[in-house]
N, C-alpha and C positions, 0 to 999 in steps of 0.2 A: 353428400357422402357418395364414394364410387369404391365398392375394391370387389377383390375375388380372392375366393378361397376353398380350401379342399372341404367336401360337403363331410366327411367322415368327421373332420376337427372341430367344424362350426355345431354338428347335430348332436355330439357327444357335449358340447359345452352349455345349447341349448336346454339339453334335458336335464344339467345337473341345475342349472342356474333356476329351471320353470319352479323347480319342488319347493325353492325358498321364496317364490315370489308369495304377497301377502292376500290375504282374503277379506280386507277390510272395505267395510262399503263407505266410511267417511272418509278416508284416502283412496281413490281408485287409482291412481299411479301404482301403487303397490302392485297392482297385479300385472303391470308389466317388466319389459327384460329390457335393459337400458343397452343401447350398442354404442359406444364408442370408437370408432376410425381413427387412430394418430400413429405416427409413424412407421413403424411397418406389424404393426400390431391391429389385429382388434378384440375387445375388451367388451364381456359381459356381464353384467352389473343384475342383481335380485338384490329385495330384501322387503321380510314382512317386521319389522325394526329390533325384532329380538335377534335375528340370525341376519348377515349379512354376507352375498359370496360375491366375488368376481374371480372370472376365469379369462386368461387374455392365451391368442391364439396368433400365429404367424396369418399375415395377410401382405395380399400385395396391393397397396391402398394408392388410387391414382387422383382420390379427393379426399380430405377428411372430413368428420363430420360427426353427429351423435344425433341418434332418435333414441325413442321408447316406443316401442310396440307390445303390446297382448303376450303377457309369457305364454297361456293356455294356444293363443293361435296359434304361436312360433313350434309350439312343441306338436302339437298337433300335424300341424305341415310337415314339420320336420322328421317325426317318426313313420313317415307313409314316403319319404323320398328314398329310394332303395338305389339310387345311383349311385357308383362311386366315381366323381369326378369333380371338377372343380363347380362352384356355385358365382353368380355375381350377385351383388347387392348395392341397388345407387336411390337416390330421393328423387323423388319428382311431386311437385308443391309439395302436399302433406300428407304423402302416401310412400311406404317403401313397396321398390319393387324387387321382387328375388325372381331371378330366372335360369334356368339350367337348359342342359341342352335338349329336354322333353318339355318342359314346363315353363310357365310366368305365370307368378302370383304379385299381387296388388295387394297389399298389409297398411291400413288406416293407422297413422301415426298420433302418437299423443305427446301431449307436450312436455317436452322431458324437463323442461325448468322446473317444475314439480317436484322431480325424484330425489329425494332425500339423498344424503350422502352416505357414504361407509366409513362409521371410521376406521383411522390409523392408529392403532395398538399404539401408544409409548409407555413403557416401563420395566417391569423385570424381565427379562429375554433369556432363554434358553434354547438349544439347539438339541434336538433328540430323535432317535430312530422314532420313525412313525408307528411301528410295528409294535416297539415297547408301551411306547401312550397309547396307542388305540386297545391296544390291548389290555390296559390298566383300566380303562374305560370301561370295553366289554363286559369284563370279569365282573361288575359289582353294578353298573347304573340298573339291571335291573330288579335290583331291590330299594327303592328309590321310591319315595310315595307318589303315586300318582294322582292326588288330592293336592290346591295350591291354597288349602286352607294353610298348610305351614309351609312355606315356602321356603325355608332352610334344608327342610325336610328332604323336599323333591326337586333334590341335587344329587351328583355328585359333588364329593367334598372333596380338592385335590390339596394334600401340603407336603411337605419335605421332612423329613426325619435321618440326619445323619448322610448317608449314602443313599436313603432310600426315596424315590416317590410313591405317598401311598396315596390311594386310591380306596373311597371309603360312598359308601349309601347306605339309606334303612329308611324304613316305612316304621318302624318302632312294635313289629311282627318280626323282624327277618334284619340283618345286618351285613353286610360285605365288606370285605375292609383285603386291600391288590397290594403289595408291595415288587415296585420295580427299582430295580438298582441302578444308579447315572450316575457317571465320576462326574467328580469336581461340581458337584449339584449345588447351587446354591441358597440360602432359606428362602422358605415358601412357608409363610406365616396362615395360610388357607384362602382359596376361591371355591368359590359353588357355580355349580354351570349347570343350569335351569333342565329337568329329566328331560322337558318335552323338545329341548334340539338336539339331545346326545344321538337320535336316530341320525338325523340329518347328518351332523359330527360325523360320524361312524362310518356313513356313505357315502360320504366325501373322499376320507384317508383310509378307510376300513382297509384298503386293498394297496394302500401306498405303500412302496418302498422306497427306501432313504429317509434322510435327514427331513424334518422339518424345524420352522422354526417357530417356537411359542413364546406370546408376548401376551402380559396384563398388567392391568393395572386396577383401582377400586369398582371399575362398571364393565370393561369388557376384556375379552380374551381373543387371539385370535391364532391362529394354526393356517401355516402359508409355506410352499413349493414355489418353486421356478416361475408357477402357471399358475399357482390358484391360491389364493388369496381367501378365510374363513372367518369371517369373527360372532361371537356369543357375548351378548350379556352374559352379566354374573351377577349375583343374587348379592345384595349387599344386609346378612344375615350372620347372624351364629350357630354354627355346628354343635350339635350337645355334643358333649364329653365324654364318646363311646366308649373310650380305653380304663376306665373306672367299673364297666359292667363285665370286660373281657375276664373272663374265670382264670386265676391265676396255678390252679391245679385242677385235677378229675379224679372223681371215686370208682369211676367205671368207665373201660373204652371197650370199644370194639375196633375190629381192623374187616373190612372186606371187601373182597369184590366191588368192583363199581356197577360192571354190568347187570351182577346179580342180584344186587339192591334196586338198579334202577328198574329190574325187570317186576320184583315184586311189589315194588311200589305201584307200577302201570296196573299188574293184577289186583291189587290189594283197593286201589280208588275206583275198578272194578264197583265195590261192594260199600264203596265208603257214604257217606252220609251227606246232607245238601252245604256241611262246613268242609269237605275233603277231608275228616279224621282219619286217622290211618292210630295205631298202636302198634308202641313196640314193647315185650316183653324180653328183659334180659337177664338170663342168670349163669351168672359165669361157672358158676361150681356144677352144674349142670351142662355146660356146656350149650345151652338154648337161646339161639334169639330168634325169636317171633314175630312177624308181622302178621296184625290182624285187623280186620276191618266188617260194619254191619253196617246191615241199610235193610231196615225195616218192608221195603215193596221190594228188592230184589232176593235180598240175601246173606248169606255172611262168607266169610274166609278167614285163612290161617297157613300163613308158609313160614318153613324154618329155613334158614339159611346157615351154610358153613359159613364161620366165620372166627376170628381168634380174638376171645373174649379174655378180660381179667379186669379186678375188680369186686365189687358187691352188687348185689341182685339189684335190679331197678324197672319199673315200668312208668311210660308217661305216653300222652297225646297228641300227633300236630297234626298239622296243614301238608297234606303231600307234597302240592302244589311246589308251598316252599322248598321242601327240599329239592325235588328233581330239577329245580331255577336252577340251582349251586354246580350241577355233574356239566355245564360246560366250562365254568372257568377253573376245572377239575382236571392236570393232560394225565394221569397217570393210571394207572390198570386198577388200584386198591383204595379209599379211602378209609382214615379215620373218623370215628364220632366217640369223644369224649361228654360225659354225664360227670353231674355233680345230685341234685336230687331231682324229683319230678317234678318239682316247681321252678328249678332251675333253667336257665339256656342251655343248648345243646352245643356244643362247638365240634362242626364239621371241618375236615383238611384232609389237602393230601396226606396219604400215611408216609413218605418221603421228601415232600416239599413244605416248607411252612411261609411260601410267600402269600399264600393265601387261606381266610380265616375266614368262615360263615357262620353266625350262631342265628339259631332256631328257638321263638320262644315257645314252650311248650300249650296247649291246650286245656283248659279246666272242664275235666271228664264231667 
């Protein structure tokens, strides 16, 4: 291998490709970054076998060739080069050598016949703004169990509905459920995309704009641009049947403020207990809704909020936690929270928008 290329393009692909490299001690291939050199491209290759990325970059390649070297060393190097100029990269026996116009480093190669493949996605394909799916994503994975005792669980569950992509997680405390709208969509009978790569997911395209294109099939999924190429297993599982628990009416809502919930929540866990209880007392004919919270070694509290109640009187118990999760895939000034009894879930939304739905299971006082 011989080529050269601009250090800005090879360190940005280095540090995205290190994160996915694997951490297994019966494979140590895993923990390197595989380079490929072919045609006027070069191409870097991670994967710890759940998540698989390559990222291919303009190069001007005067040998082809392919190593594997140390993700952790490459990234390491690479984030302490502050040059912006071009880099060279050539073998010599079983050693790469990178040198710039201050430096040469000497990188121990490993034997890339070793490095597992990546597969190629074949099956249903769609093409969709990145912005819309990642953000379908954001909104709900994390409420997604982080326990792999149920591994259906601790997914995202993505399927099609009509025009819609919905976008659904729960830990079986807390539920999320995204709807994004895509013409000409076609049916998505359900995938589940494992919690613990949706970070990685995220970081990848979190910030992409355009088109990407999404392919799966019964074991993997994969999300790929021009340049970068993404694929996840997918849980081969059943989603329970969330839309059977979604409250078909409400005995009581409220409407308020986002800020001013979120602010009394933050006080309110202040005082709360070693489960985050928080209470709320509401009575519409009074006009009162309450947040209250005790905690025995510090203290207690009680804030009223304006807010536009109607309805019948209600009180119950949650998890703060959970709620304040909900206020970023939340864009609007007001939310709703509809009640049905105290035993019930809660269902949270925009007070304007209903593509997105969060229900809260309440706490036994």
């Amino acid at each position: 291998m011989k080529i050269e290329c601009g250090i800005e393009q090879i360190k940005n692909a280095i540090l995205q490709t290190e994160r996915i490299t694997g951490k297994n001690l019966t494979l140590p291939i895993l923990s390197s970054i595989l380079l490929i050199a072919s045609g006027k491209n070069l191409k870097m290759r991670a994967t710890n076998l759940s998540l698989g990325i390559e990222i291919e970059i303009p190069a001007k390649i005067e040998e082809e060739g392919t190593v594997a070297v140390s993700g952790s060393v490459l990234s390491g190097m690479f984030s302490n080069i502050v040059q912006n100029e071009s880099i060279s990269l050539f073998t010599e026996d079983s050693n790469l050598l990178i040198k710039t116009k201050k430096s040469k480093i000497k990188l121990k190669c490993n034997p890339y016949e070793d490095f597992p493949t990546i597969p190629k996605v074949s099956g249903i394909e769609l093409e969709i703004d990145a912005k819309k799916i990642m953000d379908g994503i954001k909104s709900v994975y994390y409420s997604s169990s982080v326990s792999d005792i149920k591994p259906e669980i601790s997914s995202v569950y993505i399927y099609s509905n009509e025009e819609n992509l919905v976008f659904v997680s729960t830990d079986s405390f807390r539920l999320a459920e995204k709807k994004i709208k895509v013409k000409s969509l076609q049916e998505i009978s359900g995938i589940l995309i494992p919690f613990k790569n949706i970070p990685d997911i995220l970081r990848v395209f979190g910030e992409f704009s355009g088109n990407i294109k999404v392919s799966f099939d019964k074991n993997q999924i994969s999300f790929s641009s021009d340049s970068v190429y993404l694929t996840s297993r997918v849980i081969n599982g059943v989603f329970p049947d969330y839309r059977q628990i979604l409250p078909k009416e409400s005995k009581t809502e409220v409407v308020v403020l986002k800020q001013d919930l979120s602010n009394a929540l933050k006080l309110s866990n202040i005082f709360s207990d070693k489960f985050n209880q928080i209470n709320f007392s509401i009575k519409p004919k009074s006009k009162i809704f309450e947040l209250s919270s005790q905690n025995n070694d510090v203290g207690e509290n009680k804030t009223y909020l304006d807010a536009v109640l109607s309805g019948e009187d209600i009180e119950l118990s949650f998890n703060y936690k959970y709620f304040l999760d909900c206020f970023q895939s939340i864009n609007t000034d007001s939310i709703s929270i509809k009640l049905n009894q105290s035993s019930k879930p809660m269902v949270v939304s925009s007070s304007s928008d209903n593509s997105f739905t969060y229900l809260i299971m309440p706490m036994n006082r």
